[in-house]
PDBQT receptor file of N, H, CA, C and O in Angstrom, charges set to zero:
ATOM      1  N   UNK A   1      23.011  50.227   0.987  1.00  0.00    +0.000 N 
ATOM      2  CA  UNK A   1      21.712  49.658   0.773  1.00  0.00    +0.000 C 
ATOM      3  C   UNK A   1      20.654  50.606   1.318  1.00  0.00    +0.000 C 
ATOM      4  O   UNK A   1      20.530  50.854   2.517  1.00  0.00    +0.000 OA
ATOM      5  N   UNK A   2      19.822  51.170   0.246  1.00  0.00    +0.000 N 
ATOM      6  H   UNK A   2      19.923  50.968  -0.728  1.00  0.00    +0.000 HD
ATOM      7  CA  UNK A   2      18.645  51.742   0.752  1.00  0.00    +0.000 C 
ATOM      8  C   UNK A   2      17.044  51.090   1.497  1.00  0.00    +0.000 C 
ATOM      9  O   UNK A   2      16.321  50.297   0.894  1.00  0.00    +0.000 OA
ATOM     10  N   UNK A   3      16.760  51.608   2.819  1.00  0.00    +0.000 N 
ATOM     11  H   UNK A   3      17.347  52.253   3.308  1.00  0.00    +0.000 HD
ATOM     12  CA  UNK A   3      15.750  50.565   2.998  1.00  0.00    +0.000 C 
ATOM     13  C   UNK A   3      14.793  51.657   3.078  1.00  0.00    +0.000 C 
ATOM     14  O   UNK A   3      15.036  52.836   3.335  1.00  0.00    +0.000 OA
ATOM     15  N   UNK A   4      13.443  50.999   2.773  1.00  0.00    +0.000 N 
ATOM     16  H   UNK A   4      13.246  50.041   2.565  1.00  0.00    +0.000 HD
ATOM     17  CA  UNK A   4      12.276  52.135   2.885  1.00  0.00    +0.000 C 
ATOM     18  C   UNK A   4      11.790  52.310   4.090  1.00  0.00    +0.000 C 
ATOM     19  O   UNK A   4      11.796  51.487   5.005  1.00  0.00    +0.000 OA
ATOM     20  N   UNK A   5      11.326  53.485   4.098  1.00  0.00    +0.000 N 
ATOM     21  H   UNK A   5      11.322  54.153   3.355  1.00  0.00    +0.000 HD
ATOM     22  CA  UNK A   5      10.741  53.694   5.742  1.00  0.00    +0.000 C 
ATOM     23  C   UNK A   5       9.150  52.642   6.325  1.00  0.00    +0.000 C 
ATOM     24  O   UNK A   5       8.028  52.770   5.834  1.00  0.00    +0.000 OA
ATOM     25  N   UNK A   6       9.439  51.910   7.176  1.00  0.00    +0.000 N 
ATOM     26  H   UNK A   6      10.350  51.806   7.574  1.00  0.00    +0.000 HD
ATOM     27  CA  UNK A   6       8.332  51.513   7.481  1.00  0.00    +0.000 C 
ATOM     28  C   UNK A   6       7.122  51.948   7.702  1.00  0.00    +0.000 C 
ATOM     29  O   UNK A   6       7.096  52.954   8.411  1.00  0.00    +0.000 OA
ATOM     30  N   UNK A   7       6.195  51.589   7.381  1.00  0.00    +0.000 N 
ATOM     31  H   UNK A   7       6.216  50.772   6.805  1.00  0.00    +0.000 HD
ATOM     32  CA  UNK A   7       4.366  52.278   7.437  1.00  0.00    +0.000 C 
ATOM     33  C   UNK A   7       3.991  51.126   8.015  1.00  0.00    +0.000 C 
ATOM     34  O   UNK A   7       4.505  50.100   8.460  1.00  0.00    +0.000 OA
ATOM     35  N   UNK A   8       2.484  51.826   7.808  1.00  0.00    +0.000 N 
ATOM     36  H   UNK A   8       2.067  52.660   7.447  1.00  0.00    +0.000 HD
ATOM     37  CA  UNK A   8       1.392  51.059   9.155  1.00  0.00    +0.000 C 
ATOM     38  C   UNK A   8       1.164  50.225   7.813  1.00  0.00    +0.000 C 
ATOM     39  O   UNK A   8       1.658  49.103   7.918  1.00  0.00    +0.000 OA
ATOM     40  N   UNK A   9       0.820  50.359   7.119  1.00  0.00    +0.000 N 
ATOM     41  H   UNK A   9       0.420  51.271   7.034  1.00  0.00    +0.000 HD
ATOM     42  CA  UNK A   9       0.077  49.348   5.793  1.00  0.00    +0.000 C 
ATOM     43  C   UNK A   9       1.011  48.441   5.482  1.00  0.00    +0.000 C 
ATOM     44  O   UNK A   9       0.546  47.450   4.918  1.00  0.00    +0.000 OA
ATOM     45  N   UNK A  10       2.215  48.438   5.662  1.00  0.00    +0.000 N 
ATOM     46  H   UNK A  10       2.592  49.243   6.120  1.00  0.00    +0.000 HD
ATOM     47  CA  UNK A  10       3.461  47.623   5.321  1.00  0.00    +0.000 C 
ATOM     48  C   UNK A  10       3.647  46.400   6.323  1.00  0.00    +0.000 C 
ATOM     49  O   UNK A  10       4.065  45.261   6.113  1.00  0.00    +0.000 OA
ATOM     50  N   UNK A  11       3.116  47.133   7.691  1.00  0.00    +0.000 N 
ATOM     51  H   UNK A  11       2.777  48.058   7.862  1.00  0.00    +0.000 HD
ATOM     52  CA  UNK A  11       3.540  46.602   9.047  1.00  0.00    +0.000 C 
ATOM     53  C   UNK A  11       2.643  45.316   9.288  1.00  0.00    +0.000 C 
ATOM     54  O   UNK A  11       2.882  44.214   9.781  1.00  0.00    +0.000 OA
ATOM     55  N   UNK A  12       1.416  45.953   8.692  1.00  0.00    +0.000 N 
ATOM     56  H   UNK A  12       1.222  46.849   8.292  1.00  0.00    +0.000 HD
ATOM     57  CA  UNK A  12      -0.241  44.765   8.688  1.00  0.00    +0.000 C 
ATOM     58  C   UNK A  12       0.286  43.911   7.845  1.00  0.00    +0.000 C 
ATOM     59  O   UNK A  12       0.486  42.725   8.104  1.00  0.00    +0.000 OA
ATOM     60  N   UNK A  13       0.564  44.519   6.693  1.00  0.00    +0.000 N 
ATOM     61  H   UNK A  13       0.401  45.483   6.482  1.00  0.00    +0.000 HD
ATOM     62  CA  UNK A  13       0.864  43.537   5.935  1.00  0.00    +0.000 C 
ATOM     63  C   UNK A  13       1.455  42.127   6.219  1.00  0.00    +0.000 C 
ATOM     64  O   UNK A  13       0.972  40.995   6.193  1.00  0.00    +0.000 OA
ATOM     65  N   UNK A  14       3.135  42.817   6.601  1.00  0.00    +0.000 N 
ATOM     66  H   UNK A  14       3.527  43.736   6.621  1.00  0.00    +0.000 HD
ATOM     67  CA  UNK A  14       3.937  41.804   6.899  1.00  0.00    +0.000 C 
ATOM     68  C   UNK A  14       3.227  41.066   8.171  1.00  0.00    +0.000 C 
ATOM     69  O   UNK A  14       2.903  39.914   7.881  1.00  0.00    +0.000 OA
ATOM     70  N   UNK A  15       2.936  41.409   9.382  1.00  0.00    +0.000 N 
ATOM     71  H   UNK A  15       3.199  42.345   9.618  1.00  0.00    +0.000 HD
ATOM     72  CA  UNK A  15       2.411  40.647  10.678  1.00  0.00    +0.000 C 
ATOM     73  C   UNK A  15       0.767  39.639   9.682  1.00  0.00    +0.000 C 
ATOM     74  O   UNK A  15       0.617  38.426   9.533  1.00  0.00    +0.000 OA
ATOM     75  N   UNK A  16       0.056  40.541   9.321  1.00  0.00    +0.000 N 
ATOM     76  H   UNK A  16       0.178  41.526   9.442  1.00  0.00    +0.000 HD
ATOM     77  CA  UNK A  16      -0.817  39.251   8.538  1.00  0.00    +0.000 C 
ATOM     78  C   UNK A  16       0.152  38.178   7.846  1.00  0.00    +0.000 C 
ATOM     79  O   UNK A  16      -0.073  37.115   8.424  1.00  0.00    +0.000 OA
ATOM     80  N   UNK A  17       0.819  38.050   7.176  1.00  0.00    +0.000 N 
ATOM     81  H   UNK A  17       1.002  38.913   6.706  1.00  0.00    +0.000 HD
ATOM     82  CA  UNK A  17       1.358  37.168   6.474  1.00  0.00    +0.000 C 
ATOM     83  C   UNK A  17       2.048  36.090   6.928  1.00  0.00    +0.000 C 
ATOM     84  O   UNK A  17       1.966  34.901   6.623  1.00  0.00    +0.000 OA
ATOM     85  N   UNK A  18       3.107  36.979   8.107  1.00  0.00    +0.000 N 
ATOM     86  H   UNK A  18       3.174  37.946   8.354  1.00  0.00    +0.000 HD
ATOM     87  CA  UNK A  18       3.899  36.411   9.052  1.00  0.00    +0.000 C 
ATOM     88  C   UNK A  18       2.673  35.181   9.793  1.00  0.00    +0.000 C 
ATOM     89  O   UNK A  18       2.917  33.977   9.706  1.00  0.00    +0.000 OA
ATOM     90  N   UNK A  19       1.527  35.636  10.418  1.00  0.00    +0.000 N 
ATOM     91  H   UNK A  19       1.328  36.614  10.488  1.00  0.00    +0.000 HD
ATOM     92  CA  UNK A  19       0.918  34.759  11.057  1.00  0.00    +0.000 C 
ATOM     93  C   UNK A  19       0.121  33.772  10.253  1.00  0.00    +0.000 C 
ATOM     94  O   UNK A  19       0.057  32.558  10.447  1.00  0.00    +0.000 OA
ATOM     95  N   UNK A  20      -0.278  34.243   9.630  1.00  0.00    +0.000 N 
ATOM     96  H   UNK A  20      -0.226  35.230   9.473  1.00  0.00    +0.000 HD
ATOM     97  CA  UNK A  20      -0.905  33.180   7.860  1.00  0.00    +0.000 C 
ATOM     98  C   UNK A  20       0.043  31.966   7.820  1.00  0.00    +0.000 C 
ATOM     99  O   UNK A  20      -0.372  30.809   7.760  1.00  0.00    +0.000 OA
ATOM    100  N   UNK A  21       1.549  32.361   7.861  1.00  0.00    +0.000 N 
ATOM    101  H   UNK A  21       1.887  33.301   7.910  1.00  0.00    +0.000 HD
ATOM    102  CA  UNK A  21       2.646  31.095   7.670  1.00  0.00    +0.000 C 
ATOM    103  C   UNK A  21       2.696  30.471   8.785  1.00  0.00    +0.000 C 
ATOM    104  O   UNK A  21       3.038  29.289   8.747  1.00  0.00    +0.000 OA
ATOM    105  N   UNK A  22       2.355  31.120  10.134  1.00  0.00    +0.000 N 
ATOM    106  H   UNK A  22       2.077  32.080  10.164  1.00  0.00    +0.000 HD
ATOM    107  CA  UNK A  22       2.350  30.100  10.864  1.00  0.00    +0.000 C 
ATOM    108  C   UNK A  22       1.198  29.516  11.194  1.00  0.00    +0.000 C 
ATOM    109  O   UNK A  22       1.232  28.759  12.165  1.00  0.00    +0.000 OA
ATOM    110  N   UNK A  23       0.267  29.660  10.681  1.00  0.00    +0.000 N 
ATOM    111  H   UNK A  23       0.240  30.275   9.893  1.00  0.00    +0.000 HD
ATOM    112  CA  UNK A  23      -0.698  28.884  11.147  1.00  0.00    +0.000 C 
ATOM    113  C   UNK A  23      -0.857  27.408  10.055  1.00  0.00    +0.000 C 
ATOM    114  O   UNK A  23      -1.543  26.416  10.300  1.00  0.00    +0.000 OA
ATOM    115  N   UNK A  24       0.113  27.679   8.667  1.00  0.00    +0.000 N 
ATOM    116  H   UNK A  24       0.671  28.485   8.469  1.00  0.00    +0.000 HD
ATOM    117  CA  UNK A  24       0.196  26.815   7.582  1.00  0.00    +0.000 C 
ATOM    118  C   UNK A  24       1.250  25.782   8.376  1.00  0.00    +0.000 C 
ATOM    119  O   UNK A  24       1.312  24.601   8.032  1.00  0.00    +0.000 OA
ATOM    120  N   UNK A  25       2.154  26.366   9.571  1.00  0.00    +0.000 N 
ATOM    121  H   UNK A  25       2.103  27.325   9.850  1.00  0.00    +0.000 HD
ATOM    122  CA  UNK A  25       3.182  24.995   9.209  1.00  0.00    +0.000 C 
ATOM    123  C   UNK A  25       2.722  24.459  10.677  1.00  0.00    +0.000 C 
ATOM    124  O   UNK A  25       3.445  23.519  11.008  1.00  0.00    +0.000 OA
ATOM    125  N   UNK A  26       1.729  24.776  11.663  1.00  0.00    +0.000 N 
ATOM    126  H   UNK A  26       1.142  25.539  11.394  1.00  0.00    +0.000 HD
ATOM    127  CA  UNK A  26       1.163  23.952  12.457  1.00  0.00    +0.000 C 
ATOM    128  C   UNK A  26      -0.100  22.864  11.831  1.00  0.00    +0.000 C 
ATOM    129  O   UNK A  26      -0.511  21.801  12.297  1.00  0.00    +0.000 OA
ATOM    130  N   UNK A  27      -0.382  23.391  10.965  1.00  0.00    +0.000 N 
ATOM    131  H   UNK A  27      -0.049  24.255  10.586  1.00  0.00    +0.000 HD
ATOM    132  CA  UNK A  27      -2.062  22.651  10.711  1.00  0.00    +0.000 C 
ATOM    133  C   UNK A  27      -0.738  21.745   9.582  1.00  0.00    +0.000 C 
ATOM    134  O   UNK A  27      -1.273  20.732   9.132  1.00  0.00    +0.000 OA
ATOM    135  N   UNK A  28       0.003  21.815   9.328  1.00  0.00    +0.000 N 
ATOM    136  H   UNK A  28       0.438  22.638   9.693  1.00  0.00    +0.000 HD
ATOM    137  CA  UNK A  28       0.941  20.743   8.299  1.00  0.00    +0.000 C 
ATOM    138  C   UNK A  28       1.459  19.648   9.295  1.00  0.00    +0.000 C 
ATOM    139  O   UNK A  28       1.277  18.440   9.138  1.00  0.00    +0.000 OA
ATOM    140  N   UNK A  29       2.236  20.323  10.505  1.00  0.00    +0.000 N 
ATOM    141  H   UNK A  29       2.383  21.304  10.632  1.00  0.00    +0.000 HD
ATOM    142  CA  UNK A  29       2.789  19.549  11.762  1.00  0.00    +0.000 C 
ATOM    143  C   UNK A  29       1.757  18.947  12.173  1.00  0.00    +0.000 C 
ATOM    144  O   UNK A  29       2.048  17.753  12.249  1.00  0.00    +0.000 OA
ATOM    145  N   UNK A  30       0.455  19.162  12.554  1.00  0.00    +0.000 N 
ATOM    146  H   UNK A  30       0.218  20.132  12.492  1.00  0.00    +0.000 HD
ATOM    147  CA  UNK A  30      -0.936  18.643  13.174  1.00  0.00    +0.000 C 
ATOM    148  C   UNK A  30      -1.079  17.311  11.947  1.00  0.00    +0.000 C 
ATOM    149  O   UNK A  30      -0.855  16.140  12.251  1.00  0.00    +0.000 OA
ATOM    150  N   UNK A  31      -1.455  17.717  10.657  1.00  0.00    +0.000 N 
ATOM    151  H   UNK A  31      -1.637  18.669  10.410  1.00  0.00    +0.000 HD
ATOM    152  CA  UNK A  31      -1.506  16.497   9.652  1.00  0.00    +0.000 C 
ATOM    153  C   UNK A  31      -0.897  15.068   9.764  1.00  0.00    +0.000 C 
ATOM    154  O   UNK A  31      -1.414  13.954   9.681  1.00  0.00    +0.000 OA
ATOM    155  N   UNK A  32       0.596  15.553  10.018  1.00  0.00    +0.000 N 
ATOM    156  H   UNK A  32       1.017  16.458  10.085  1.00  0.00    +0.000 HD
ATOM    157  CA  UNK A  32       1.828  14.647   9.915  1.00  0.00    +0.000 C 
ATOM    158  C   UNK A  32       1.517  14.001  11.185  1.00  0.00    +0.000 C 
ATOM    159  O   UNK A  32       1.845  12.853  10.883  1.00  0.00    +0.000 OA
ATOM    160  N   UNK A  33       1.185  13.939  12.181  1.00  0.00    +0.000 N 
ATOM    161  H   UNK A  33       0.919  14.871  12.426  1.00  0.00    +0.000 HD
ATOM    162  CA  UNK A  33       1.213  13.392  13.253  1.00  0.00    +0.000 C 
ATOM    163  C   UNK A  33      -0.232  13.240  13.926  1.00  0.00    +0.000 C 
ATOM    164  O   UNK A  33      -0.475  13.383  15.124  1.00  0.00    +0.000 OA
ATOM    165  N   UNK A  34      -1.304  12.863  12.727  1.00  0.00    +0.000 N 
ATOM    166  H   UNK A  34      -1.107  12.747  11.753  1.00  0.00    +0.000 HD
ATOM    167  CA  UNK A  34      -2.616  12.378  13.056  1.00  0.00    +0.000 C 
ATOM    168  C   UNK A  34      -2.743  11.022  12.893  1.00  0.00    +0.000 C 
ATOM    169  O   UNK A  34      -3.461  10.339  13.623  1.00  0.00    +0.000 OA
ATOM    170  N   UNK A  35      -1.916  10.466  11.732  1.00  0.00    +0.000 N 
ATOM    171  H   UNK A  35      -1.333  11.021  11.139  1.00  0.00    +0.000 HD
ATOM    172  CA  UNK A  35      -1.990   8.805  10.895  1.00  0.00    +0.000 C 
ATOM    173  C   UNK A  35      -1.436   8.099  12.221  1.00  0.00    +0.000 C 
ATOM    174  O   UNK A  35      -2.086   7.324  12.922  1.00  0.00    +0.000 OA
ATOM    175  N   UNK A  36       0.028   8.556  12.457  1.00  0.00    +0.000 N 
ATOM    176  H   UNK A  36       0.556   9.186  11.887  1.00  0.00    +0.000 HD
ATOM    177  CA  UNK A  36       0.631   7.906  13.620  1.00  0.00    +0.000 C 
ATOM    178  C   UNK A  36      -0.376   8.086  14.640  1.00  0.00    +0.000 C 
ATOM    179  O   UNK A  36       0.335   8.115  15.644  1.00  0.00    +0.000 OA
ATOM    180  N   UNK A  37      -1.392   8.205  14.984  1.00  0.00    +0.000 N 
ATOM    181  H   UNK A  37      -1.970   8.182  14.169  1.00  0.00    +0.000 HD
ATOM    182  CA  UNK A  37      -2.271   8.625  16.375  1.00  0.00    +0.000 C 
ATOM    183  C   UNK A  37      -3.306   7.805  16.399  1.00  0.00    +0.000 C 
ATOM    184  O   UNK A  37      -3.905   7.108  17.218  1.00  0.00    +0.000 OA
ATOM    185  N   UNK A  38      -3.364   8.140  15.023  1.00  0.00    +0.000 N 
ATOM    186  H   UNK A  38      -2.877   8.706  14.358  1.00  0.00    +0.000 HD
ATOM    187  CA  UNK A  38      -4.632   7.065  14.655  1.00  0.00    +0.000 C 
ATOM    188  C   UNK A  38      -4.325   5.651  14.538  1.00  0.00    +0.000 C 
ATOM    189  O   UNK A  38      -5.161   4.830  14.916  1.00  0.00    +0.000 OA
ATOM    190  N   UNK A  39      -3.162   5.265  14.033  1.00  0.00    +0.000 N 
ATOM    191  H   UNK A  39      -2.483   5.932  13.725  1.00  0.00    +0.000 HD
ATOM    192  CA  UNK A  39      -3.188   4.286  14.285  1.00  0.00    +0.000 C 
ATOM    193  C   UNK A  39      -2.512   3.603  15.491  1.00  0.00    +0.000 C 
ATOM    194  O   UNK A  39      -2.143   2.451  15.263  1.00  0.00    +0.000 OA
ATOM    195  N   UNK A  40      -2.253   4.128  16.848  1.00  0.00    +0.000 N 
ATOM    196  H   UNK A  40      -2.552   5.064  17.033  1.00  0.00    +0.000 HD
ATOM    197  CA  UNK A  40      -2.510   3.513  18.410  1.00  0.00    +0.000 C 
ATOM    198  C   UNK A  40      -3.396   3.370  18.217  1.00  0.00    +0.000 C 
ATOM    199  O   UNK A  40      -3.860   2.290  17.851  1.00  0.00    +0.000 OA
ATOM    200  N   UNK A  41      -4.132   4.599  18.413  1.00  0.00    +0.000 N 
ATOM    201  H   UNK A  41      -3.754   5.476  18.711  1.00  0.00    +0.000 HD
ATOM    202  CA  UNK A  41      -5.942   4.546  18.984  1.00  0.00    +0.000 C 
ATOM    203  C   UNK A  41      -6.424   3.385  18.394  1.00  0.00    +0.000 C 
ATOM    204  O   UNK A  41      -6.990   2.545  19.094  1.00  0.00    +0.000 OA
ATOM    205  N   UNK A  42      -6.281   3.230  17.231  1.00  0.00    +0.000 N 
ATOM    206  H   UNK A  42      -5.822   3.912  16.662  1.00  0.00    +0.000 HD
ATOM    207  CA  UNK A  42      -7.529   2.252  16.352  1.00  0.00    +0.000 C 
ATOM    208  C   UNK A  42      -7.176   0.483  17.199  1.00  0.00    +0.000 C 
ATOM    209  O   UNK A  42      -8.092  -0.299  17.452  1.00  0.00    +0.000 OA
ATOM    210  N   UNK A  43      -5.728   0.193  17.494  1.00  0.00    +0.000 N 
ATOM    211  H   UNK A  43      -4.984   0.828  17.288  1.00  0.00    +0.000 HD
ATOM    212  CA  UNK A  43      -5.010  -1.138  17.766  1.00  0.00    +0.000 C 
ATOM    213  C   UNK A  43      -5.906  -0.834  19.328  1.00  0.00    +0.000 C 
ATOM    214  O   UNK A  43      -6.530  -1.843  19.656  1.00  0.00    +0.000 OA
ATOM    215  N   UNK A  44      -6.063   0.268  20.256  1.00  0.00    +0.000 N 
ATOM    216  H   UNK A  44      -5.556   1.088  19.990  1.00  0.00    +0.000 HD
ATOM    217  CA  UNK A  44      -6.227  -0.181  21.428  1.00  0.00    +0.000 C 
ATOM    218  C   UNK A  44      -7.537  -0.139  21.560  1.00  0.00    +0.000 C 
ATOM    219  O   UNK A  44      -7.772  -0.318  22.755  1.00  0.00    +0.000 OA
ATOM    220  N   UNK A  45      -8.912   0.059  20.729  1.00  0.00    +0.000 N 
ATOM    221  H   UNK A  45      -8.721   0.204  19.758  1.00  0.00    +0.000 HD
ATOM    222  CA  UNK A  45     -10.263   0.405  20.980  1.00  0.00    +0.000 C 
ATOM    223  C   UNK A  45     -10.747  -0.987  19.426  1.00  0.00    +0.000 C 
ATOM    224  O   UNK A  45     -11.762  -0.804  18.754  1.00  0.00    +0.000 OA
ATOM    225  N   UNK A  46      -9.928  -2.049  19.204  1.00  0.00    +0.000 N 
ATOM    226  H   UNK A  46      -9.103  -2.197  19.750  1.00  0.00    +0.000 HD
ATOM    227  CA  UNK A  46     -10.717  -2.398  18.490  1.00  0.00    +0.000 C 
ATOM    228  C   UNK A  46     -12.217  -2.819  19.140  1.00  0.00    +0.000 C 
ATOM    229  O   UNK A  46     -13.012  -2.818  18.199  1.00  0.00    +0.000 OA
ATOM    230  N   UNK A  47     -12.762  -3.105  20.141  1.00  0.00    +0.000 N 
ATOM    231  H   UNK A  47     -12.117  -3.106  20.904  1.00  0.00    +0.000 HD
ATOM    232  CA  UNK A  47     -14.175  -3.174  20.468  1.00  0.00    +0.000 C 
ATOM    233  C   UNK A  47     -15.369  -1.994  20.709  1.00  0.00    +0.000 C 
ATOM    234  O   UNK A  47     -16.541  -2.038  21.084  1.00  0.00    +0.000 OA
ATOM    235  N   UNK A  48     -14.423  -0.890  20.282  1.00  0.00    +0.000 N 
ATOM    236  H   UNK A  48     -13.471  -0.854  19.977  1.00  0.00    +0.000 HD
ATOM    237  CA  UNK A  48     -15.521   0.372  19.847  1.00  0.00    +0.000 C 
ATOM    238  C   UNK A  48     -16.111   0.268  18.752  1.00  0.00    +0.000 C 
ATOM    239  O   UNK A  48     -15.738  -0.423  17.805  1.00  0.00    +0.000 OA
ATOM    240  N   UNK A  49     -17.343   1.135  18.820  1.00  0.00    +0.000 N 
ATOM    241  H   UNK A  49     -17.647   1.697  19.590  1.00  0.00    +0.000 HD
ATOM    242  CA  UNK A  49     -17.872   0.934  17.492  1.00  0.00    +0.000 C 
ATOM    243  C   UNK A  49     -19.483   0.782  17.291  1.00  0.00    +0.000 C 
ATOM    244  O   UNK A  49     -20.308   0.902  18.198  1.00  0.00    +0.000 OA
ATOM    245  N   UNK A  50     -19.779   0.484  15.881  1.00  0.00    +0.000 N 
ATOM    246  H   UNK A  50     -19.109   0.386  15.145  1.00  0.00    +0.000 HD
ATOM    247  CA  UNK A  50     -21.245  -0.275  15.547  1.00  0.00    +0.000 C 
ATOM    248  C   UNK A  50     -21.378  -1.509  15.905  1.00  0.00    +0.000 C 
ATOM    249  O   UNK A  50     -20.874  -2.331  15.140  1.00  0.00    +0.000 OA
ATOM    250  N   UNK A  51     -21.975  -1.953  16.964  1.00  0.00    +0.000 N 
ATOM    251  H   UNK A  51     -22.384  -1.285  17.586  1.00  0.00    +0.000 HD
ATOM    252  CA  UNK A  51     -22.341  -3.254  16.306  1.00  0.00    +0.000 C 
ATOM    253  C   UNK A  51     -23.787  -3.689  16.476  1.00  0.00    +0.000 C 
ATOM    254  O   UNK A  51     -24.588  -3.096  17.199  1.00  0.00    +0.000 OA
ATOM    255  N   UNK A  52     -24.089  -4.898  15.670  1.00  0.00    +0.000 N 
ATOM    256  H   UNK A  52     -23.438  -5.379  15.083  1.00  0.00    +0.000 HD
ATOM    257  CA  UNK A  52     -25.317  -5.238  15.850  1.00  0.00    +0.000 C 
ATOM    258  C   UNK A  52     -25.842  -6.296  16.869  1.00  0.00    +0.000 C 
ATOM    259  O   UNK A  52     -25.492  -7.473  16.781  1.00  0.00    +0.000 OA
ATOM    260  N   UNK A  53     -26.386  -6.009  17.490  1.00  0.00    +0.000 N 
ATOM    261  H   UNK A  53     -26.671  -5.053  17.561  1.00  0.00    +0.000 HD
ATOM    262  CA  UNK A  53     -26.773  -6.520  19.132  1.00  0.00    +0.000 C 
ATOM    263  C   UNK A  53     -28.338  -7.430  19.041  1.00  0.00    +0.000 C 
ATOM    264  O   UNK A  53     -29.163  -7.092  18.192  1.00  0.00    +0.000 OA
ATOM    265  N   UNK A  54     -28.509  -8.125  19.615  1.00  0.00    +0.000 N 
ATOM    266  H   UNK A  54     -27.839  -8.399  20.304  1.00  0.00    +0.000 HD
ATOM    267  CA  UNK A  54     -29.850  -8.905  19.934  1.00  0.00    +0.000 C 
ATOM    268  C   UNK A  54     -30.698  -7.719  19.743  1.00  0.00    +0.000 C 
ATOM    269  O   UNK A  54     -31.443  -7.667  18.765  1.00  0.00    +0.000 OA
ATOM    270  N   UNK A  55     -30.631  -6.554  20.785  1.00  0.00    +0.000 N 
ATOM    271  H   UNK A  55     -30.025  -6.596  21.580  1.00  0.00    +0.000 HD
ATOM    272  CA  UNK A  55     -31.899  -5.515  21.131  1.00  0.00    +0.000 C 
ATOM    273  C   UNK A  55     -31.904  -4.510  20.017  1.00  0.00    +0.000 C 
ATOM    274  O   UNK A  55     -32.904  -3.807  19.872  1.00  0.00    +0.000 OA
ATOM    275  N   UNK A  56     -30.747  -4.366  19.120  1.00  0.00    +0.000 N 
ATOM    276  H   UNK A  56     -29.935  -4.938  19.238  1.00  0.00    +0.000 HD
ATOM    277  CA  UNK A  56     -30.958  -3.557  17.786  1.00  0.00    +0.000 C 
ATOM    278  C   UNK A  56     -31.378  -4.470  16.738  1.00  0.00    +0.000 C 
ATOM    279  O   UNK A  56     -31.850  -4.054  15.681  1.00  0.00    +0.000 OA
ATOM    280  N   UNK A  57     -31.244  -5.535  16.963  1.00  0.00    +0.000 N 
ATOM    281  H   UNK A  57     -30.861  -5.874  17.822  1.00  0.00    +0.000 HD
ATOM    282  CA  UNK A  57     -31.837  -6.693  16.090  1.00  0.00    +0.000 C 
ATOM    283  C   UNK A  57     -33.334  -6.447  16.481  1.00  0.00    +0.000 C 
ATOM    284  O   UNK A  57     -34.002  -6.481  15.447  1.00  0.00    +0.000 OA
ATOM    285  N   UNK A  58     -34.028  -6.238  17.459  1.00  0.00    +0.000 N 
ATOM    286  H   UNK A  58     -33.486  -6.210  18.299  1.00  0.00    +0.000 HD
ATOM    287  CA  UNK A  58     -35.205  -6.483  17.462  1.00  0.00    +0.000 C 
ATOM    288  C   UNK A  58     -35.796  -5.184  17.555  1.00  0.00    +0.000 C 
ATOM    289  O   UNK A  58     -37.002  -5.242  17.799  1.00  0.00    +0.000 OA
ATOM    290  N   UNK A  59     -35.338  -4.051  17.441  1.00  0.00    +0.000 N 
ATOM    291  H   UNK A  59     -34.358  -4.004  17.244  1.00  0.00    +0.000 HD
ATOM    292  CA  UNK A  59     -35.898  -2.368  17.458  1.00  0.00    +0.000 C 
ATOM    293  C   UNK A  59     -36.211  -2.226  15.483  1.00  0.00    +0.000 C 
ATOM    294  O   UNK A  59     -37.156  -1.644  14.951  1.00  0.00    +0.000 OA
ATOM    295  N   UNK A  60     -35.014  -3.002  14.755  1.00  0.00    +0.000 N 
ATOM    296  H   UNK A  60     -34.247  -3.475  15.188  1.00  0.00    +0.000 HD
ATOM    297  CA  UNK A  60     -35.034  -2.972  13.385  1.00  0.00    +0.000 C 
ATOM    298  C   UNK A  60     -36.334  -3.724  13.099  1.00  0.00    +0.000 C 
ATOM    299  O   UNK A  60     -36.945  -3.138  12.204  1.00  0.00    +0.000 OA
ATOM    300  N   UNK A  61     -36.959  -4.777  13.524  1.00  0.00    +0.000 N 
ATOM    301  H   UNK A  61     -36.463  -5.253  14.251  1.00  0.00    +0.000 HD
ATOM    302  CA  UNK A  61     -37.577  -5.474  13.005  1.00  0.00    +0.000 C 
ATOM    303  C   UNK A  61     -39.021  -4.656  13.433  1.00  0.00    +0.000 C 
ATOM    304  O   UNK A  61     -39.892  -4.601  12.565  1.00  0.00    +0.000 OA
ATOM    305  N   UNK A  62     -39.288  -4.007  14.794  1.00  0.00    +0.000 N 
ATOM    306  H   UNK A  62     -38.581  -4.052  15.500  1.00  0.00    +0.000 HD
ATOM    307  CA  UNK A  62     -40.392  -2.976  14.741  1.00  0.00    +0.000 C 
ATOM    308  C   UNK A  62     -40.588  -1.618  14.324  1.00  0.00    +0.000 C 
ATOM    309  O   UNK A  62     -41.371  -0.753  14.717  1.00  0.00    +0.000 OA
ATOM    310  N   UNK A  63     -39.270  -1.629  13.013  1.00  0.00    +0.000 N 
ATOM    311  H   UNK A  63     -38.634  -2.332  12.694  1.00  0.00    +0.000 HD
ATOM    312  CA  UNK A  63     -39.480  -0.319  12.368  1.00  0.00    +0.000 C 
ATOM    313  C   UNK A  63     -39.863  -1.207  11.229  1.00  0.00    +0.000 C 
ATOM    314  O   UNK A  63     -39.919  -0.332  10.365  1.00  0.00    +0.000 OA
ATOM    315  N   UNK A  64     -40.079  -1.995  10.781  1.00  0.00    +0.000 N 
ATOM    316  H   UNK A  64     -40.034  -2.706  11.482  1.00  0.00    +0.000 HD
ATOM    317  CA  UNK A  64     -40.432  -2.628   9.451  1.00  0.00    +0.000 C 
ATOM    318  C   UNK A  64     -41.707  -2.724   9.018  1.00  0.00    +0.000 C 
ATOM    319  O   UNK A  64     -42.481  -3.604   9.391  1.00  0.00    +0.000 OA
ATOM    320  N   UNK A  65     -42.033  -1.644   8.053  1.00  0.00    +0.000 N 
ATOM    321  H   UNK A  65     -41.403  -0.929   7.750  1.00  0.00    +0.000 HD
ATOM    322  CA  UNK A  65     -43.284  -1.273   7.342  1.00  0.00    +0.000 C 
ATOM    323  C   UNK A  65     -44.324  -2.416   6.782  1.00  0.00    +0.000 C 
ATOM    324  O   UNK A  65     -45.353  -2.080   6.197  1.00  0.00    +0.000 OA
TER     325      UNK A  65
């Protein structure tokens, strides 16, 4: 089996590529294991959030043209 001699342009190459793939199968691993995260978080903070309050009730009514 003949192999070719390695170069610098070959070398970038492969190390760019090499790291390109890994940065594809962390941000894939990161994906897969956001839904499961999200849904703790969401079950233990249901009282986070918007809501509408007496004193935003009455800030709305002195923006009213």
């Amino acid at each position: 089996m003949k192999t070719k001699p390695t170069t610098r342009r070959n070398f970038l190459l492969a190390a760019g590529l090499g790291s390109a793939g890994a940065v594809a199968a962390v941000a894939t691993a990161r994906k897969a294991a956001a839904p499961a995260a999200e849904k703790q978080a969401g079950a233990a903070d249901t009282a986070q959030g918007y809501r509408v309050t007496a004193h935003i009730e009455k800030y709305y009514k002195t923006t009213e043209v």
